[in-house]
N, C-alpha and C positions, 0 to 999 in steps of 0.2 A: 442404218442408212435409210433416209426417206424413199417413198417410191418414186420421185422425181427423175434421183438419184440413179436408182434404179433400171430406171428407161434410160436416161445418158447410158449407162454400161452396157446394157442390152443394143444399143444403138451403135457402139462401139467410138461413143462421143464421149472419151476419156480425159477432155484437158482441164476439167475443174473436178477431179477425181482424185486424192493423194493418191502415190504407190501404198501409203499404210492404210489408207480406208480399202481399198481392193485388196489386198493380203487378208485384213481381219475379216469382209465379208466370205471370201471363201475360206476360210479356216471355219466360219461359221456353218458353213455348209461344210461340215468334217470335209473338207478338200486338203491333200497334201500339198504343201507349196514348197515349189523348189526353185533358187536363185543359181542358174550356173555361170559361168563369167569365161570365155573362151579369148583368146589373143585372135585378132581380127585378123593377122597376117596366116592365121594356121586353116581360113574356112574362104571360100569363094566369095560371097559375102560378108558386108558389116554393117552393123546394128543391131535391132532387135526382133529377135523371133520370139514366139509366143507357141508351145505347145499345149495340147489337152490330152 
């Protein structure tokens, strides 16, 4: 990932970003990555949350 790149993520300026270029960078950083998928109708909310 260039450091351009870089600063978009940091900046949390994600729309010219793949989900697969963000997966491999933090698996690069031995980070675990986990994909859960809940039914929108079971949580107060819908979309997407993001934990760390």
């Amino acid at each position: 990932m260039t450091q351009p790149k870089v600063s978009q993520v940091r900046r949390y300026k994600l729309q010219s970003i793949s989900l697969e270029r963000l997966i491999q960078a933090l698996v690069s950083l031995d980070q675990h990555v986990e994909i859960v998928v809940h039914p929108a109708r079971n949580t107060h909310t819908h979309g997407i949350t993001v934990t760390a």
